[in-house]
C-alpha positions in Angstrom: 195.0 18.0 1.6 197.9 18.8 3.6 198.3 22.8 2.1 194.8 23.0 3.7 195.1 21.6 7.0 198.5 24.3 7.4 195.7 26.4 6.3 193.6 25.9 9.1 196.4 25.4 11.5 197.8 28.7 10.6 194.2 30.3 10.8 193.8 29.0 14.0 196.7 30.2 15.4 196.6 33.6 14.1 193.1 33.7 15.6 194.1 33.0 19.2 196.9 35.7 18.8 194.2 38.5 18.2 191.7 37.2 20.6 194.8 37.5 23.1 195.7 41.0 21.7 191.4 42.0 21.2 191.4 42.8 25.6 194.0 44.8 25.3 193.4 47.2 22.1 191.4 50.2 22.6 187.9 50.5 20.6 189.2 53.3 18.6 192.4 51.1 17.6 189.3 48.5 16.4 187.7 51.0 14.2 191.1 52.3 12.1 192.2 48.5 11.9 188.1 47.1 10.3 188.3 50.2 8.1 192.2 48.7 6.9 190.8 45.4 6.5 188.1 46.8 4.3 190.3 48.8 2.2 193.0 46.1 1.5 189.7 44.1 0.5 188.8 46.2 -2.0 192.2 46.4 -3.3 192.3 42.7 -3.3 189.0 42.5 -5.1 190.0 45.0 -8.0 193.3 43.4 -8.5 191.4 39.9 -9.1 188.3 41.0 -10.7 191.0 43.1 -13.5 192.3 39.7 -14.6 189.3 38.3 -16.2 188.8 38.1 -20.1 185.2 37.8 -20.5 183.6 40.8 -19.0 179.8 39.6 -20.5 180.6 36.1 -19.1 181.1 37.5 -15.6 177.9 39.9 -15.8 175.8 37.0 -16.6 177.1 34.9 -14.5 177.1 37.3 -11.4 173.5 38.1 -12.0 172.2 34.7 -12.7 174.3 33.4 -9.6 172.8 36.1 -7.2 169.2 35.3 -8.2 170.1 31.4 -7.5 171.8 32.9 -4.1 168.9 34.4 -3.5 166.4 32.2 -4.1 168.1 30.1 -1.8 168.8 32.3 0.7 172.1 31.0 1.2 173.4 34.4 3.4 170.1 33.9 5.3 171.1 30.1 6.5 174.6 30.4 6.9 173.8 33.4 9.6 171.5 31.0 10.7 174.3 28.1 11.1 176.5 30.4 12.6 174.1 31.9 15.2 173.1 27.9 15.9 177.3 27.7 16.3 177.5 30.8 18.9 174.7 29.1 21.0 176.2 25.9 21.2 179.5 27.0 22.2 178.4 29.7 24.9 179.3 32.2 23.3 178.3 35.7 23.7 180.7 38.0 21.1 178.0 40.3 19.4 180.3 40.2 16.4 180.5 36.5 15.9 178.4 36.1 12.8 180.0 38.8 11.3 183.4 37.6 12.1 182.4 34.3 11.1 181.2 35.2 7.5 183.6 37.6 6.4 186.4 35.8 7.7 185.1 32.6 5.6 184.4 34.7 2.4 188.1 36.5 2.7 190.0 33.3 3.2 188.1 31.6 0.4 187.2 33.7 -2.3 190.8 34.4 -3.2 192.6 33.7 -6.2 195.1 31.9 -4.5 192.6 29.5 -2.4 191.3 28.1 -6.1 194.7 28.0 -7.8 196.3 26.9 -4.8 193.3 24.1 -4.5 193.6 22.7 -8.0 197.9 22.7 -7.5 198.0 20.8 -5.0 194.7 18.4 -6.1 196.9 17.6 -9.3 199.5 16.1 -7.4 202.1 19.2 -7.3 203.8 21.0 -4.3 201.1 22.8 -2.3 203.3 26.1 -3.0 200.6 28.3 -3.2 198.5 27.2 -0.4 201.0 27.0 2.1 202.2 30.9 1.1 198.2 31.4 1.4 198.7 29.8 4.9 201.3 32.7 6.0 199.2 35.4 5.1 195.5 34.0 6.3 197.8 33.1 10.1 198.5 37.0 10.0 195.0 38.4 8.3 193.5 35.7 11.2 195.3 37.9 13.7 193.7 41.3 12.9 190.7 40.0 11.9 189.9 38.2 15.5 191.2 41.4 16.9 187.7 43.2 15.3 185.4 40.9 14.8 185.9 38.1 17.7 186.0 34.3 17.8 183.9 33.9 15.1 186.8 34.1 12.8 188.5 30.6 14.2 185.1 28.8 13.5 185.6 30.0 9.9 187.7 27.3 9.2 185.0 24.6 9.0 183.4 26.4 5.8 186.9 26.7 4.8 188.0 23.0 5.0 185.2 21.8 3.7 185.1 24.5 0.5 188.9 25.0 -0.1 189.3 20.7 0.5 186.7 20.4 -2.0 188.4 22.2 -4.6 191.5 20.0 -4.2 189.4 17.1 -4.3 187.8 18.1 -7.4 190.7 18.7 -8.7 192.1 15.2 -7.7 189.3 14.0 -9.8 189.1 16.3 -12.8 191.7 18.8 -12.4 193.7 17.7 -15.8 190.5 18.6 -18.2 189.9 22.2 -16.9 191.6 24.9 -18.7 193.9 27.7 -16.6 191.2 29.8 -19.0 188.7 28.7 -16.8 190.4 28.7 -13.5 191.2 32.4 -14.5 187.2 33.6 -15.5 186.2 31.9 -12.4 189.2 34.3 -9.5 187.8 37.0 -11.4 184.5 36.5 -10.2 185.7 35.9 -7.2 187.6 39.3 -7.3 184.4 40.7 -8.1 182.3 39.4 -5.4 185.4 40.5 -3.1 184.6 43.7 -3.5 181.6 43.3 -2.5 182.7 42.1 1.0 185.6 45.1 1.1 182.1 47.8 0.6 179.9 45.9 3.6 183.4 45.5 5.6 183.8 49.6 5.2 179.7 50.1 6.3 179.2 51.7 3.0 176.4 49.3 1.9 175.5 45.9 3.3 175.8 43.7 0.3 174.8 39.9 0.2 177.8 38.4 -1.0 176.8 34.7 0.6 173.8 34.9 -2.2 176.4 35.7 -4.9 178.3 32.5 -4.7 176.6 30.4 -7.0 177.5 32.8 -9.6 181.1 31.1 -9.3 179.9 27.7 -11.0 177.5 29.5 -13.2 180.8 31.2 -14.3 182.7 27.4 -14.8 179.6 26.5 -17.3 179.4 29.3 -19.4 183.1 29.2 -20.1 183.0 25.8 -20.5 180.2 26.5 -22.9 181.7 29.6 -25.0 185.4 29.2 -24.0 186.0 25.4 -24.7 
């Protein structure tokens, strides 16, 4: 666990930076730097979502994943949690659910956070996650800049999610394929994308009801693919 607690640390820090740096930055400085964020997330999306195989697997799986989401209204409670959060800290950032979701989805959804996750659960260097750890301390830093302290909060979502992985991984990380691990980031890429197109206000899209199409993604390959 220790590639995710630098994580966190580094998330943390990077957070406080642009909350120091969010007083003194013009609103117009705010707008260009959200619109950068939401470009470099769709780039980051396509990049990911490009390296997947099974193009029908992911379809499915993104469909039948969003209408589990869905049903659940998962996006619906985690605003919820998150709005209970901002009340029980005091605070009174507008922007703190917002900050507080995509900050979560960006720092999780990533190839590396799942790679990383099952390097490190297997018992080798935690490589990956601490080079994740770099860049989340800097994205942390624009990203509390926009959108407020709800960013630093997304690391209990992340510690829970990304430690999970490495747990799982811990536990069963030597019977699942890099075939797998690979169909599964692309999803991720995919749902990524998603975020990048609500970040840049061109349609809000539910991403938080899409997750479940990540393990409906890990059944069907180990269905077809194994």
């Amino acid at each position: 666990m220790i590639g995710t607690l630098v994580n966190v640390i580094a998330i943390l820090i990077g957070g406080s930076l642009g909350l120091l740096f969010r007083t003194r930055i013009p609103d117009r400085m705010f707008k260009i730097v959200f619109q950068a964020i939401g470009i470099f997330t769709l780039y980051l999306g396509v990049n990911m979502a490009l390296k997947a195989n099974e193009l029908l697997l992911m379809v499915f799986s993104l469909v039948v994943g969003s209408l589990i989401g869905e049903f659940l209204r998962l996006e619906d409670r985690v605003e919820h949690l998150s709005e209970l959060l901002k009340r029980k800290i005091g605070s009174k950032d507008d922007k703190f659910s917002t900050g507080f979701v995509t900050s979560f989805m960006l720092f999780c959804l990533g190839a590396m956070t799942i790679l990383g996750s099952m390097e490190e659960g297997m018992g080798k260097e935690p490589t990956l996650l601490l080079t994740k750890s770099m860049m989340d301390g800097f994205s942390a830093v624009a990203l509390a800049a926009v959108m407020g302290v709800g960013v630093l909060f997304s690391v209990i979502p992340l510690l829970i999610y990304q430690g999970g992985l490495t747990l799982l991984a811990a536990l069963f990380g030597g019977v699942i394929p890099e075939a797998i691990i690979t169909e599964m980031a692309g999803v991720g890429g995919v749902l990524i994308i998603g975020l990048g197109i609500s970040i840049l206000e061109i349609k809000k899209i539910k991403v938080l009801n899409m997750l479940p199409a990540l393990l409906v993604e890990v059944l069907l390959c180990y269905i077809f693919l194994t």
